[in-house]
C-alpha positions in Angstrom: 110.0 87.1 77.6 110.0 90.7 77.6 109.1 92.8 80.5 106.1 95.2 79.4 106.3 97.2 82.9 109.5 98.3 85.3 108.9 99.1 88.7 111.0 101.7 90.6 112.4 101.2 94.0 110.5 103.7 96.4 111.8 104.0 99.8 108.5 103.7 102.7 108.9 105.4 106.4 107.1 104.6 109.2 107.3 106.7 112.0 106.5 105.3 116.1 106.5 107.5 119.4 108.6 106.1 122.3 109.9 107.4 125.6 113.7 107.6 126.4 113.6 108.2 130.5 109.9 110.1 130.5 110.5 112.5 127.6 108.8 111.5 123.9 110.9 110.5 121.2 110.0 109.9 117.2 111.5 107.2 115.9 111.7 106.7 111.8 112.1 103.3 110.2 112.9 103.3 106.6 112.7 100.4 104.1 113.8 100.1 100.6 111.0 98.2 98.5 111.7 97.4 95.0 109.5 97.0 91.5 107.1 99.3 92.5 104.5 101.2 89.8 104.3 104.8 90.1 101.7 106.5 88.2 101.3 110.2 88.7 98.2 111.0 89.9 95.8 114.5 89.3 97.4 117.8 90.5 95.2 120.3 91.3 95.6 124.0 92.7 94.4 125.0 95.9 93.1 128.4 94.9 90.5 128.8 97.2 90.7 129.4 101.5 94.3 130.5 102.6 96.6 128.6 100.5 96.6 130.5 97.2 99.5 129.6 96.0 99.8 125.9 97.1 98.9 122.7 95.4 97.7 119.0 95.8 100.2 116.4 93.7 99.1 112.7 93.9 101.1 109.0 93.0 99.4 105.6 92.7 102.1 103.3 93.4 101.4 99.6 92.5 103.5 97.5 95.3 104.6 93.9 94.6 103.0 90.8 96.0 106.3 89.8 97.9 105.5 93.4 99.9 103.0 91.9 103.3 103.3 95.1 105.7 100.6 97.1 106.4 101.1 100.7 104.9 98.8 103.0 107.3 100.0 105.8 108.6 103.3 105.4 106.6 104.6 107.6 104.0 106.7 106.4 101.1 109.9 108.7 99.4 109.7 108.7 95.6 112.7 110.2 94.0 113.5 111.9 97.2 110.4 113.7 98.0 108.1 112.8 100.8 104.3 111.6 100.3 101.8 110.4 102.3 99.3 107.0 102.4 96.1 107.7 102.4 94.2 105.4 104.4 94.9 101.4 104.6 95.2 100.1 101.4 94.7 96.5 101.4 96.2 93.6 98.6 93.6 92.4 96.1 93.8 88.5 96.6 91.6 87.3 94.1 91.8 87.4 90.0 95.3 89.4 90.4 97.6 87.7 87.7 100.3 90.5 87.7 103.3 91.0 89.9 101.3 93.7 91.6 98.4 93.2 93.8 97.9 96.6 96.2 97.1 99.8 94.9 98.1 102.9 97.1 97.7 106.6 97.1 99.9 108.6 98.2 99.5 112.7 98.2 101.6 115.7 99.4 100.4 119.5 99.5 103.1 121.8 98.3 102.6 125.4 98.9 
């Protein structure tokens, strides 16, 4: 059977603050996650207050059902560029019969 849909393999960050002898330290955690839907989202231009020249670009990535972590606060690498998850996005666990079951938007401001 032939495979109407190919995900791409998106790379998600999480980032913690810890303390090494008093003094705060980021910490990054990366994982690789596979089969994952991107669908570019609206772009829009933010002409008006002090960014003139900058811009909004959005993603809605469709993760797998194998994928179980909670993806608040984290931000996900698509083809080497940085975007962040808005909100908590939660898996849809009825009525889902495709390979993908959690819709997340992701957004960066460029500019």
């Amino acid at each position: 059977m032939m495979q109407l849909f190919k995900g791409e393999t998106v790379t998600v960050v999480r980032r913690s603050k810890t303390y090494v002898d008093g003094y705060p330290e980021t910490r990054e955690d990366a994982e690789t996650v596979e089969n994952v839907l991107v669908h570019p989202g609206a772009t829009s231009d933010l002409g008006e207050g002090t960014r003139t020249n900058g811009s909004f670009v959005g993603y809605t990535l469709c993760f797998p059902k194998t994928y179980e972590r909670s993806l608040r606060g984290a931000s996900v690498i698509i083809d080497g560029r940085g975007y962040e998850v808005i909100g908590d996005p939660r898996p849809c666990l009825d009525n889902c019969p495709t390979p993908w079951n959690r819709n997340v938007e992701v957004s960066a401001c460029e500019g």
